[in-house]
N, CA, C and O atoms as a Tripos MOL2 file, in Angstrom:
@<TRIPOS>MOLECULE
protein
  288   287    72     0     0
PROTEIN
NO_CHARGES

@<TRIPOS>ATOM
      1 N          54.5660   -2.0700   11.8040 N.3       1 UNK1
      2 CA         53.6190   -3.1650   11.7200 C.3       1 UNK1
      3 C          52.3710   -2.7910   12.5020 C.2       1 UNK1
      4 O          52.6170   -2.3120   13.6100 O.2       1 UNK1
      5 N          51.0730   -2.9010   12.1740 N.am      2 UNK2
      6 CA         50.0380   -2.7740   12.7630 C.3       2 UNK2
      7 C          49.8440   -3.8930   13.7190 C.2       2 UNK2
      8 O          50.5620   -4.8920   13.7630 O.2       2 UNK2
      9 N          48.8440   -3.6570   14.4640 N.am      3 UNK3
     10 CA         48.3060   -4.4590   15.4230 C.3       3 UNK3
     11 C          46.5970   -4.4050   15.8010 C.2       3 UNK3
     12 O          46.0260   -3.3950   16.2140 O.2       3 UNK3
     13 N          45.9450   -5.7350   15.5530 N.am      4 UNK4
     14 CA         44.5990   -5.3280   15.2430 C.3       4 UNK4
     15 C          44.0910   -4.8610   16.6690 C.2       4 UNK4
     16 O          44.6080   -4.9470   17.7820 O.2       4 UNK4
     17 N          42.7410   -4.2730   16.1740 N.am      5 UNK5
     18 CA         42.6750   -3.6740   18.1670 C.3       5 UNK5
     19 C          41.7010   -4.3550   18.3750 C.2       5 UNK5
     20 O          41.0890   -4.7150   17.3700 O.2       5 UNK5
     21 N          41.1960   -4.7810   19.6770 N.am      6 UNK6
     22 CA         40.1660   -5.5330   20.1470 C.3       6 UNK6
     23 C          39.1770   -4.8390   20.3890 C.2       6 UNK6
     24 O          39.2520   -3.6730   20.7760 O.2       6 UNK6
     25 N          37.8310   -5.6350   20.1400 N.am      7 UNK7
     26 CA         37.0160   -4.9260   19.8470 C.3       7 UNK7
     27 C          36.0910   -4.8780   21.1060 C.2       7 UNK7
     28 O          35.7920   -5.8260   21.8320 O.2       7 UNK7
     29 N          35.7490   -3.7340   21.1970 N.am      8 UNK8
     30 CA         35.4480   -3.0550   22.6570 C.3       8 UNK8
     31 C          34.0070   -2.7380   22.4960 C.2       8 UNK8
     32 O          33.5010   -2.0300   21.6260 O.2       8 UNK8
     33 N          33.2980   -3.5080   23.6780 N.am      9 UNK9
     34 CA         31.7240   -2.6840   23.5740 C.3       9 UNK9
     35 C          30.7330   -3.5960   24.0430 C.2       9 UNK9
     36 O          30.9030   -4.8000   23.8550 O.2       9 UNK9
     37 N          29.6630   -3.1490   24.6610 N.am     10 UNK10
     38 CA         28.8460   -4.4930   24.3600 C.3      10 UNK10
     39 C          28.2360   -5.6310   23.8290 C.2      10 UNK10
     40 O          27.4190   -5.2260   23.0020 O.2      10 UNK10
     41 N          28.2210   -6.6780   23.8770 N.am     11 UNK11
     42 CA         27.7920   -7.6990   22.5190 C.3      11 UNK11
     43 C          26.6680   -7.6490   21.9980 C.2      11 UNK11
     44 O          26.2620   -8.1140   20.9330 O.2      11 UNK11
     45 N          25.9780   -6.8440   23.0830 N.am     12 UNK12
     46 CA         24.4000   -7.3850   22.7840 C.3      12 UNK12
     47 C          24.3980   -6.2360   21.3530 C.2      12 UNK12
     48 O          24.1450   -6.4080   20.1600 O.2      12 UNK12
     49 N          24.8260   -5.0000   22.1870 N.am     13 UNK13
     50 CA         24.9080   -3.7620   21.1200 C.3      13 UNK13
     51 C          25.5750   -3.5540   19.9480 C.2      13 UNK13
     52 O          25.2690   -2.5420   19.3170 O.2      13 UNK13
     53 N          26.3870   -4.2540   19.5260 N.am     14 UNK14
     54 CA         27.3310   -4.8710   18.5010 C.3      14 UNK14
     55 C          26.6930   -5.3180   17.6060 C.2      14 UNK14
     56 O          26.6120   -4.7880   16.4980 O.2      14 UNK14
     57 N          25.8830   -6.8500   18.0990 N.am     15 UNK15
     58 CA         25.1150   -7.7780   17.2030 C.3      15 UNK15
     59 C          23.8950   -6.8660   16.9450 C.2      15 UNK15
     60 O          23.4290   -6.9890   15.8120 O.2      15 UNK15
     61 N          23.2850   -5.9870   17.7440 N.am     16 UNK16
     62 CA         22.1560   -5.3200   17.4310 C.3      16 UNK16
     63 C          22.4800   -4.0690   15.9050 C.2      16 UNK16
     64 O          21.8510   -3.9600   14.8530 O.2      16 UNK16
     65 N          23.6420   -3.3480   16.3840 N.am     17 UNK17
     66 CA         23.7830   -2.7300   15.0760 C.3      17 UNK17
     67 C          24.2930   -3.7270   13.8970 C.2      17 UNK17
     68 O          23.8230   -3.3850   12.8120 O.2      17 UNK17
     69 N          25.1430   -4.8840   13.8270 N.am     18 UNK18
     70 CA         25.3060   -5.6690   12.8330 C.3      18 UNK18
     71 C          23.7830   -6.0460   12.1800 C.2      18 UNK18
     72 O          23.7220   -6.1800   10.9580 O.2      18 UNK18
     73 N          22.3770   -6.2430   13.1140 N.am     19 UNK19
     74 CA         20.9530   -6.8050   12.4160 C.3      19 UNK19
     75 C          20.5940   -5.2190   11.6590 C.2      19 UNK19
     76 O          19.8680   -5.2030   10.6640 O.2      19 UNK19
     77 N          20.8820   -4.5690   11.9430 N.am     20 UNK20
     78 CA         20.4000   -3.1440   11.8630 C.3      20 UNK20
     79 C          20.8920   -2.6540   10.5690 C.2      20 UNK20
     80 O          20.2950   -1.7640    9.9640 O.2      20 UNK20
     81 N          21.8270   -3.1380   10.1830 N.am     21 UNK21
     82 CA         22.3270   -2.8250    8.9030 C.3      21 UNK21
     83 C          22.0410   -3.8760    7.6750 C.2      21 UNK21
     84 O          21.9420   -3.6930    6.4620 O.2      21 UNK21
     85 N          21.9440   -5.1340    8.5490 N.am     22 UNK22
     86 CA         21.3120   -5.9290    7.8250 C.3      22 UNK22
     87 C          19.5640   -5.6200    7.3180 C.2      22 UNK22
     88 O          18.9660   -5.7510    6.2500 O.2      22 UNK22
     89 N          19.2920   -5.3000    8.2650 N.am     23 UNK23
     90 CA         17.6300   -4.7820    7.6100 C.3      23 UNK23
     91 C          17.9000   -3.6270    6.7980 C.2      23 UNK23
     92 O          17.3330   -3.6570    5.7060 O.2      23 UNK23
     93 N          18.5460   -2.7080    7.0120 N.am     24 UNK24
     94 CA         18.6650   -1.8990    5.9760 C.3      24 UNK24
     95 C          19.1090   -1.7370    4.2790 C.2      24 UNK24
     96 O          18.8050   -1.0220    3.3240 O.2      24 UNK24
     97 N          19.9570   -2.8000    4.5630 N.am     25 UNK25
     98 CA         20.5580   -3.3250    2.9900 C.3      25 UNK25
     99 C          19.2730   -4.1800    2.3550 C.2      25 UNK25
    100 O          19.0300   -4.1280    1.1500 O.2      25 UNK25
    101 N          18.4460   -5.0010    3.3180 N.am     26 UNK26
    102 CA         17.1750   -5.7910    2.8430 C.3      26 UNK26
    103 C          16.5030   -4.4890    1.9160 C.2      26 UNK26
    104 O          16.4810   -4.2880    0.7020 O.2      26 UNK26
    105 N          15.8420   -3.5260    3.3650 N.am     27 UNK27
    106 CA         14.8930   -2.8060    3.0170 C.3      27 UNK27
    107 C          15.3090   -2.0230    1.5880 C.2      27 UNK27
    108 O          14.4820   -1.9300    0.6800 O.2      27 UNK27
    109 N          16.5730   -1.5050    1.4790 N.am     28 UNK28
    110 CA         17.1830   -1.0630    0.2390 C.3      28 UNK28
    111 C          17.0540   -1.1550   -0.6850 C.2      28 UNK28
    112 O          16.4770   -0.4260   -1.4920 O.2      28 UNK28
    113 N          17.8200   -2.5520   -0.8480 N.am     29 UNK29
    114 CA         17.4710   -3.7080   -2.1460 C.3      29 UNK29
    115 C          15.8470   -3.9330   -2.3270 C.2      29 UNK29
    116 O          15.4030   -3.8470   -3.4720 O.2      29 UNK29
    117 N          15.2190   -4.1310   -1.5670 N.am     30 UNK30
    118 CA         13.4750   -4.7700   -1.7780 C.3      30 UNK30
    119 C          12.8930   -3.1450   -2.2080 C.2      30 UNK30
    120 O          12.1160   -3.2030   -3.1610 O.2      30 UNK30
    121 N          13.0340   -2.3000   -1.8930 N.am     31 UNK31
    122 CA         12.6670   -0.6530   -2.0900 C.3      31 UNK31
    123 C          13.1660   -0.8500   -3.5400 C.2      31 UNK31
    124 O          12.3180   -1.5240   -4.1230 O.2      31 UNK31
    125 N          13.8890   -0.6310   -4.1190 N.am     32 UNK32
    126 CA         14.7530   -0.7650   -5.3690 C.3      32 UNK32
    127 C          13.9310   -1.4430   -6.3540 C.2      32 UNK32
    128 O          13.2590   -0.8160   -7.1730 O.2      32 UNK32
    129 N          13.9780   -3.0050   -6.2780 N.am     33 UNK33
    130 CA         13.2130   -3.4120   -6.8210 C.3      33 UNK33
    131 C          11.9760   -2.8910   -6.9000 C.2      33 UNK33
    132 O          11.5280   -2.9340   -8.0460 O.2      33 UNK33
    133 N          11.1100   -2.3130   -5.9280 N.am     34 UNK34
    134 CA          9.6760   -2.1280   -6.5630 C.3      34 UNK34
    135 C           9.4930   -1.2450   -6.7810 C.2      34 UNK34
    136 O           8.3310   -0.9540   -7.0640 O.2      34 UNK34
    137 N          10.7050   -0.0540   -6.7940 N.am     35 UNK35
    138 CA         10.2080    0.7900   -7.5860 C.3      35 UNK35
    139 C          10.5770    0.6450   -9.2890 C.2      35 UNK35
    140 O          10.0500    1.3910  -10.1140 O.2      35 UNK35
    141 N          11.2520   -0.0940   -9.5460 N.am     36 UNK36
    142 CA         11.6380   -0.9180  -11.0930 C.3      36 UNK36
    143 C          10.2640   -1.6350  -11.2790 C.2      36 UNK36
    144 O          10.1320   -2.0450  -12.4320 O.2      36 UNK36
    145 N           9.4810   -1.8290  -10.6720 N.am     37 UNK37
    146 CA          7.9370   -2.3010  -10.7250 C.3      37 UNK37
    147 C           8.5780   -4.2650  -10.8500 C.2      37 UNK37
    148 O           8.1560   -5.0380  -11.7090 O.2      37 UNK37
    149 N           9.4950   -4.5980   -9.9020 N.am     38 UNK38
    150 CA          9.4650   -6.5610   -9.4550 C.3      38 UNK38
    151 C           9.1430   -6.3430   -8.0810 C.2      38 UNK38
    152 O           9.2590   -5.2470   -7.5320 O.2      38 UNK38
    153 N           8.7710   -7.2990   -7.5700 N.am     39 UNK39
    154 CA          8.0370   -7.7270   -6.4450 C.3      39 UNK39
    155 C           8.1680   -9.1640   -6.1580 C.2      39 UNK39
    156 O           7.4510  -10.0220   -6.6720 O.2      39 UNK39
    157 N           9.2850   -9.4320   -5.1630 N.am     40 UNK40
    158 CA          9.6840  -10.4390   -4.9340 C.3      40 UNK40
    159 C           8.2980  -11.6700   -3.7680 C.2      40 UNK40
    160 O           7.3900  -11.4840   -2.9590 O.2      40 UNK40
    161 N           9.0260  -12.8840   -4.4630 N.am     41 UNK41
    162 CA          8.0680  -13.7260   -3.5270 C.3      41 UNK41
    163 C           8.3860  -14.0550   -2.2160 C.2      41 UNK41
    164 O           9.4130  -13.4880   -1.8430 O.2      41 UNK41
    165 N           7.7000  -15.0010   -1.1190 N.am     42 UNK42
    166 CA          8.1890  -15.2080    0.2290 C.3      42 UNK42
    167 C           9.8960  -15.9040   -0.1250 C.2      42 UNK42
    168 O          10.9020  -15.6460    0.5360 O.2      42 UNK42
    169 N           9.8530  -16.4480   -0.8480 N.am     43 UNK43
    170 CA         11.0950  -17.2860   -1.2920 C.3      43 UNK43
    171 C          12.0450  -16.4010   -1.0380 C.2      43 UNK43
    172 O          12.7390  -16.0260   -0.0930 O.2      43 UNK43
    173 N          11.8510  -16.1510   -2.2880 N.am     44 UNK44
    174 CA         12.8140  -14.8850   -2.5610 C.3      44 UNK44
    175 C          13.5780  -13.9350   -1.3590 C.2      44 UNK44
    176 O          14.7260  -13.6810   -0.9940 O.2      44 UNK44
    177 N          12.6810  -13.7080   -1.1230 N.am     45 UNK45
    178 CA         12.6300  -12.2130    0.0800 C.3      45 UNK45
    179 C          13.4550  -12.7680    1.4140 C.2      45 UNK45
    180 O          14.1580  -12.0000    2.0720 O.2      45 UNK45
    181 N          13.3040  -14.1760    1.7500 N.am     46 UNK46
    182 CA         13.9890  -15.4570    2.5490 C.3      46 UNK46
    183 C          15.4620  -15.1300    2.4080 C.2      46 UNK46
    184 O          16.4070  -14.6850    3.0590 O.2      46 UNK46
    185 N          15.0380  -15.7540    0.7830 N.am     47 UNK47
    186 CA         16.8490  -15.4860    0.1780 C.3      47 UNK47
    187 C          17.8700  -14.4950    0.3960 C.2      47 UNK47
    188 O          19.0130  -14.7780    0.7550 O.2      47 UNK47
    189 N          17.4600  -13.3640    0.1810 N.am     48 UNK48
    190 CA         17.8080  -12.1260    0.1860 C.3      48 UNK48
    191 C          18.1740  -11.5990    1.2780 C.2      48 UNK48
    192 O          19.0380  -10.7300    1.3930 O.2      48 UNK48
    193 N          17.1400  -12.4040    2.6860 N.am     49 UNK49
    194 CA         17.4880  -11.5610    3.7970 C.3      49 UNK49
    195 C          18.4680  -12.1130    4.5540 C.2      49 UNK49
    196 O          19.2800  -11.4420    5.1930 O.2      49 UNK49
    197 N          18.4310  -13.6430    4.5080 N.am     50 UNK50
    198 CA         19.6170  -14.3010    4.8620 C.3      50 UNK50
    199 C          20.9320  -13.6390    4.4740 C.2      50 UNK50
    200 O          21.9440  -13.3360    5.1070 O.2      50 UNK50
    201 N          20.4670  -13.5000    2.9290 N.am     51 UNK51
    202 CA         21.9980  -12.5560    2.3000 C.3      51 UNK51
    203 C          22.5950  -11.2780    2.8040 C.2      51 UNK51
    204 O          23.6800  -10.7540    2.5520 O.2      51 UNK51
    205 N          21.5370  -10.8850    3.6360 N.am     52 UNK52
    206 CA         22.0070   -9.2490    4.2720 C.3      52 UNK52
    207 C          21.9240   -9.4940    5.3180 C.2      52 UNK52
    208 O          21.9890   -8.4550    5.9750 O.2      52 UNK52
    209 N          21.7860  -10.5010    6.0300 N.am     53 UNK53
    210 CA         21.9080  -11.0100    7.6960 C.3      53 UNK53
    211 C          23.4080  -11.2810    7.6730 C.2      53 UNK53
    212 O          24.2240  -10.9260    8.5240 O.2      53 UNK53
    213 N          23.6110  -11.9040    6.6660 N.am     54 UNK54
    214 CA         25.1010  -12.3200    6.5630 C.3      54 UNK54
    215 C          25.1990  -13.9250    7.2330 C.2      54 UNK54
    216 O          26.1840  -14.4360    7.7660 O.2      54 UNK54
    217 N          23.6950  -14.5900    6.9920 N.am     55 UNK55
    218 CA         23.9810  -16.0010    6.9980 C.3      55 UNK55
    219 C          24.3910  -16.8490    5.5960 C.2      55 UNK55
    220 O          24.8350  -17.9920    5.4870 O.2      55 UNK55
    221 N          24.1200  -16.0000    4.7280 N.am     56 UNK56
    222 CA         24.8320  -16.9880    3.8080 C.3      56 UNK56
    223 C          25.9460  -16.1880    3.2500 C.2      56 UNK56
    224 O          26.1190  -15.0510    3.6890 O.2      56 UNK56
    225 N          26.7780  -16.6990    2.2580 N.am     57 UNK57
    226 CA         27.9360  -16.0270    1.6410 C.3      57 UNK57
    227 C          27.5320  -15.9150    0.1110 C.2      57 UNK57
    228 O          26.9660  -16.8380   -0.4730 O.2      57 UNK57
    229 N          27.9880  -14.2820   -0.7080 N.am     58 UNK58
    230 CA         27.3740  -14.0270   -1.8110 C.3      58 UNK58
    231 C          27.7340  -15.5800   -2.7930 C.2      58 UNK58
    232 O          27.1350  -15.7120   -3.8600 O.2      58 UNK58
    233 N          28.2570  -16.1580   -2.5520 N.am     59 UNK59
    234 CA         28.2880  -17.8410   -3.6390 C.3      59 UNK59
    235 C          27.3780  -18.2410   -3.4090 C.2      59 UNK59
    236 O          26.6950  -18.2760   -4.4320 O.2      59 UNK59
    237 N          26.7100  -18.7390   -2.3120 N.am     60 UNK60
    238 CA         25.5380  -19.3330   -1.9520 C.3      60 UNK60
    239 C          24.3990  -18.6160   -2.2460 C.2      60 UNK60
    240 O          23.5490  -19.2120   -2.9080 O.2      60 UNK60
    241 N          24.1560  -17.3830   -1.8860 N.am     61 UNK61
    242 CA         23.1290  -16.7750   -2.9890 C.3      61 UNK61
    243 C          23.1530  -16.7240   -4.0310 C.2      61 UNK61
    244 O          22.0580  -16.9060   -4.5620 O.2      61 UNK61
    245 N          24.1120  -16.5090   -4.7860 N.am     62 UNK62
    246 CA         24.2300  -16.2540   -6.2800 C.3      62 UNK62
    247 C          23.6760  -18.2080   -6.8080 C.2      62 UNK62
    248 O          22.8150  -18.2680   -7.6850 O.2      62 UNK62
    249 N          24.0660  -19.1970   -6.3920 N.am     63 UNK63
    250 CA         23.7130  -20.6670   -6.0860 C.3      63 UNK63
    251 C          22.0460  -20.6960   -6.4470 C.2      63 UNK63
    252 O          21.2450  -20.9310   -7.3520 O.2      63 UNK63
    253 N          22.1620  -20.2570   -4.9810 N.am     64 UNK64
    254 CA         20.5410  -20.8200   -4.9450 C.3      64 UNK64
    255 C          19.5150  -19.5020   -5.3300 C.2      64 UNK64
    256 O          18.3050  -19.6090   -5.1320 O.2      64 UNK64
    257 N          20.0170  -18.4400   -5.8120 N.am     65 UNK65
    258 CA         19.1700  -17.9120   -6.8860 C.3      65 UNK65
    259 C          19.2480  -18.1730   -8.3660 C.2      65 UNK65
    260 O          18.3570  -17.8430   -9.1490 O.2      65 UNK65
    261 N          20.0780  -18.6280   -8.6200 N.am     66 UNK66
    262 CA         19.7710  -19.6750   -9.8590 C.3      66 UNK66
    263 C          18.8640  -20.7310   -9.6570 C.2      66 UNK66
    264 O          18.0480  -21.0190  -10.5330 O.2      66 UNK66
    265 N          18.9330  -21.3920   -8.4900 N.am     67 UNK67
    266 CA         18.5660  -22.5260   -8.7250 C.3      67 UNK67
    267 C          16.7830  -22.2230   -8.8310 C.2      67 UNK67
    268 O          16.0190  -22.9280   -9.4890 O.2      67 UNK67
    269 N          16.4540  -21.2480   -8.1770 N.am     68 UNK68
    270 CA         14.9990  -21.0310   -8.1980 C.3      68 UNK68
    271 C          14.5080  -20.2280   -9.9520 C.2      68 UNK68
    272 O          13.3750  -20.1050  -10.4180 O.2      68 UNK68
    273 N          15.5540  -19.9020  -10.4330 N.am     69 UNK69
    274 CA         15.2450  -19.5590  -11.4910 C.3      69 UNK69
    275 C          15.2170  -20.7080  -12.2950 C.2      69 UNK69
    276 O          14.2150  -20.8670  -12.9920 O.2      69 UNK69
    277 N          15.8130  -21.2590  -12.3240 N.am     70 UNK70
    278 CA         15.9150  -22.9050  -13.5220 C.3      70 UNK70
    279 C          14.0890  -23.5870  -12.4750 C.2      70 UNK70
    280 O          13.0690  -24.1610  -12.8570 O.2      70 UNK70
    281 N          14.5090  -23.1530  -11.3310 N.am     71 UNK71
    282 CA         13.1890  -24.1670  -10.7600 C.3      71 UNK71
    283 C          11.4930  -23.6780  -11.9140 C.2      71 UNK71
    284 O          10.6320  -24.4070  -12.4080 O.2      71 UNK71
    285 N          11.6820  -22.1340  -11.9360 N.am     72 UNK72
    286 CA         10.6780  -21.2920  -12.7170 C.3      72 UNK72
    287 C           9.3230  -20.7810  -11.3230 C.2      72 UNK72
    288 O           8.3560  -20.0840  -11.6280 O.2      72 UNK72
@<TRIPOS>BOND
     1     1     2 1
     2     2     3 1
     3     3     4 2
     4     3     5 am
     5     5     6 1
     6     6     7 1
     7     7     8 2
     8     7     9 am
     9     9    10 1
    10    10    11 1
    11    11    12 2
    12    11    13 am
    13    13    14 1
    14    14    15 1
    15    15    16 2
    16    15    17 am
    17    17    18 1
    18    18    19 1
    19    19    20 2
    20    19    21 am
    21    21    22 1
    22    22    23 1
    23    23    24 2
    24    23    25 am
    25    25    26 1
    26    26    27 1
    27    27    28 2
    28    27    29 am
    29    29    30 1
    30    30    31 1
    31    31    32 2
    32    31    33 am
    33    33    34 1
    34    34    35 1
    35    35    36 2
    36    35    37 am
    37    37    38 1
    38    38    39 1
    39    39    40 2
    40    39    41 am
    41    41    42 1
    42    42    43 1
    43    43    44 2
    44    43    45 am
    45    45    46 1
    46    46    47 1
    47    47    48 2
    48    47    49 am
    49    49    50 1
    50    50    51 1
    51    51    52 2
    52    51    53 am
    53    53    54 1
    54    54    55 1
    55    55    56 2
    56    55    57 am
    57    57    58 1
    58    58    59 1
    59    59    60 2
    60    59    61 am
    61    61    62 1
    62    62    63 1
    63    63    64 2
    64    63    65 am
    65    65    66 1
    66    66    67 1
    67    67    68 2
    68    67    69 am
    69    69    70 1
    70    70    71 1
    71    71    72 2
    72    71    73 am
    73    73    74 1
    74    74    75 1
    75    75    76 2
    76    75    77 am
    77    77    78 1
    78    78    79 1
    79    79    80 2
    80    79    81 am
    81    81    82 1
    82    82    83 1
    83    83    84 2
    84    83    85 am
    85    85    86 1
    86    86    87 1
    87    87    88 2
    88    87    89 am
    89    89    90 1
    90    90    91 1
    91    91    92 2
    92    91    93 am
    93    93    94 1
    94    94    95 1
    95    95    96 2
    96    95    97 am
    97    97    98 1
    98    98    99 1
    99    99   100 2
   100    99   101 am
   101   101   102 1
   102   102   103 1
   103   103   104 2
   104   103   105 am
   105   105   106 1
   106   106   107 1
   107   107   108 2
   108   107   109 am
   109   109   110 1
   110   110   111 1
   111   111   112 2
   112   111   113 am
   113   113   114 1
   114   114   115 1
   115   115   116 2
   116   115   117 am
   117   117   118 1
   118   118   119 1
   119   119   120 2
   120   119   121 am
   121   121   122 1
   122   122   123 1
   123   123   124 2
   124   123   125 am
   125   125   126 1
   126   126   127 1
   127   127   128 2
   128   127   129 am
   129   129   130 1
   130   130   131 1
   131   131   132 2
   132   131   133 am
   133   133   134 1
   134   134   135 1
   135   135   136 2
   136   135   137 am
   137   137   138 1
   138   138   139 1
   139   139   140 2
   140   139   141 am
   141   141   142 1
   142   142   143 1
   143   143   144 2
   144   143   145 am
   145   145   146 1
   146   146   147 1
   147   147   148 2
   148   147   149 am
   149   149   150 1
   150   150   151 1
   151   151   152 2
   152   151   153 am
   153   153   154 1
   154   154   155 1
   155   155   156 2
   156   155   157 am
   157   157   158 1
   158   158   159 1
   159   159   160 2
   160   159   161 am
   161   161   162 1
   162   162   163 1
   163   163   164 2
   164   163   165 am
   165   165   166 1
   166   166   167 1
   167   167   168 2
   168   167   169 am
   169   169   170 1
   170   170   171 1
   171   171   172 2
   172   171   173 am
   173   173   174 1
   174   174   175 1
   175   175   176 2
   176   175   177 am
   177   177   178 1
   178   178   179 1
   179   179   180 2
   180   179   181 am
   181   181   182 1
   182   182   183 1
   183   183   184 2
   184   183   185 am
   185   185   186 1
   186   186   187 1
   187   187   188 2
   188   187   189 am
   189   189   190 1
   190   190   191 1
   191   191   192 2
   192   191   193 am
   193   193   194 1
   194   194   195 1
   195   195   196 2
   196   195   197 am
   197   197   198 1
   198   198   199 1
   199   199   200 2
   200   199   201 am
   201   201   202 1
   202   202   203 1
   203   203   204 2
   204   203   205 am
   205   205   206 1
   206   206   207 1
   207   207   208 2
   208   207   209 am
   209   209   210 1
   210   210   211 1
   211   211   212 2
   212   211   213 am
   213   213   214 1
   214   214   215 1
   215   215   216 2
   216   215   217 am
   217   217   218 1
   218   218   219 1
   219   219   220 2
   220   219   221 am
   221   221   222 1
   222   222   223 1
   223   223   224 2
   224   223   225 am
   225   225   226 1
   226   226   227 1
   227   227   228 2
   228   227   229 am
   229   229   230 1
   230   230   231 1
   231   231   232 2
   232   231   233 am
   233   233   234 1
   234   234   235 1
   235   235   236 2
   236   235   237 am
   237   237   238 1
   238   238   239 1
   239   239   240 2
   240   239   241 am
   241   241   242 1
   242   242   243 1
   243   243   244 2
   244   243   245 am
   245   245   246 1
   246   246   247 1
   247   247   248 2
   248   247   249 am
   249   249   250 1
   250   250   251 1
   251   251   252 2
   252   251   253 am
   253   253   254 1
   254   254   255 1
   255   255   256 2
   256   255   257 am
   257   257   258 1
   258   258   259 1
   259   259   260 2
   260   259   261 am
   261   261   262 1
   262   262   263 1
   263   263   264 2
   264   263   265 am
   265   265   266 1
   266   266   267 1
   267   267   268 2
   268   267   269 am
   269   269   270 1
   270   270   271 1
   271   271   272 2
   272   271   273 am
   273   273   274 1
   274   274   275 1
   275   275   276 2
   276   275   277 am
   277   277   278 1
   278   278   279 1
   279   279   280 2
   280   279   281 am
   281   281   282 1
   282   282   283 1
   283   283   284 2
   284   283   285 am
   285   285   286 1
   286   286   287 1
   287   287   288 2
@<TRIPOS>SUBSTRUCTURE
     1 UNK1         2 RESIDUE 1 A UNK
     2 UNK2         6 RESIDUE 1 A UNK
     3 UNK3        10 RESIDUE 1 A UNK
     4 UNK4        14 RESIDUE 1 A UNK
     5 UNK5        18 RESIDUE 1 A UNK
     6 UNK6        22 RESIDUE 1 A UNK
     7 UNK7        26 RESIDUE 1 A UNK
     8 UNK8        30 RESIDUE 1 A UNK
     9 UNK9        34 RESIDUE 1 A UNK
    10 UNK10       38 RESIDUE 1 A UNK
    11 UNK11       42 RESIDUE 1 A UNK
    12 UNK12       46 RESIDUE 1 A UNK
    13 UNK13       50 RESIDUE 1 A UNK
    14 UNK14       54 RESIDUE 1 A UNK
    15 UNK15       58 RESIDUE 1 A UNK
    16 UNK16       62 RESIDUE 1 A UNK
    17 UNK17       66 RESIDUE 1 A UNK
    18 UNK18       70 RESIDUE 1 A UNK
    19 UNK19       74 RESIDUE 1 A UNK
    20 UNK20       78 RESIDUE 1 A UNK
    21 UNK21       82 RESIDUE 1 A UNK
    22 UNK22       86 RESIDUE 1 A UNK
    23 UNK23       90 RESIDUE 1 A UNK
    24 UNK24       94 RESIDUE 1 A UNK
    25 UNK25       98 RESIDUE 1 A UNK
    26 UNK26      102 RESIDUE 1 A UNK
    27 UNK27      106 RESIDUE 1 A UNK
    28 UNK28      110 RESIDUE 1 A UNK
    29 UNK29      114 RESIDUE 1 A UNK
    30 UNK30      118 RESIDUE 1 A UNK
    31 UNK31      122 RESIDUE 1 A UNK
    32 UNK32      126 RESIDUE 1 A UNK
    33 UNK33      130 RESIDUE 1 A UNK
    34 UNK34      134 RESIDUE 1 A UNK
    35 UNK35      138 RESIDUE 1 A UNK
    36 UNK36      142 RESIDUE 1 A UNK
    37 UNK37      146 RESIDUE 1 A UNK
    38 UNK38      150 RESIDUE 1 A UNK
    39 UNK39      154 RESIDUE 1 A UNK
    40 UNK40      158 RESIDUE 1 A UNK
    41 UNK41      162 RESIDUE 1 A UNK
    42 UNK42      166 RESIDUE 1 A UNK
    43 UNK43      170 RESIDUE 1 A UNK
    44 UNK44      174 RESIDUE 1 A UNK
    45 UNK45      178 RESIDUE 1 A UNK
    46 UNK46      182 RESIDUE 1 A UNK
    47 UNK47      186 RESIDUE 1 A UNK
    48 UNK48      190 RESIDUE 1 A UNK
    49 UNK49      194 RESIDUE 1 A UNK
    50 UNK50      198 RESIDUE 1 A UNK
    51 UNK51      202 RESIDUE 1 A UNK
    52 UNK52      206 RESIDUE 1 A UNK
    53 UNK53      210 RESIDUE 1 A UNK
    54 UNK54      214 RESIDUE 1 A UNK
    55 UNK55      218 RESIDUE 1 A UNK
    56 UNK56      222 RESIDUE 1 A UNK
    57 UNK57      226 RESIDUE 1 A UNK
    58 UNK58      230 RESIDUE 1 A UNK
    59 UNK59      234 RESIDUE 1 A UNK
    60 UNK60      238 RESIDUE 1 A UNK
    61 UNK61      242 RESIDUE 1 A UNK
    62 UNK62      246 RESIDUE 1 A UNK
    63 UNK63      250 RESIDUE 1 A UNK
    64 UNK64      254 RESIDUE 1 A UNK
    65 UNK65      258 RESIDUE 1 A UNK
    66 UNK66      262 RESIDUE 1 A UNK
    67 UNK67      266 RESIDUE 1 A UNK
    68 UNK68      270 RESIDUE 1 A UNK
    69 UNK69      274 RESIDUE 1 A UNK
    70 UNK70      278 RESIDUE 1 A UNK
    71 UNK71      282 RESIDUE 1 A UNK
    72 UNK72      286 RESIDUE 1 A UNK
């Protein structure tokens, strides 16, 4: 049987590489797109980064990027 291990380290440095990867999956995804020639709005870009911050959960994006699409 396993046993999970506790997680060891500083917090500050923890949460700092958790934002760190989060900007990177942003910068990724937003790179991506413009080179496909889209260019997202402030909205958008909101949306997205929350989504790679890991404040929202992919349901809630997938949600409320519809909803801005029906919005037009």
């Amino acid at each position: 049987m396993f046993k999970a291990r506790r997680v060891v380290g500083n917090r500050k440095r923890i949460l700092r590489k958790h934002w760190a990867i989060g900007r990177k999956m942003f910068r990724g995804a937003v790179g991506s797109l413009k080179h496909e020639g889209i260019y997202l709005t402030n909205t958008e870009q909101e949306l997205l980064r929350a989504y790679c911050e890991g404040r929202i959960t992919e349901d809630e994006y997938n949600r409320k990027a519809l909803e801005l699409v029906m919005k037009g």
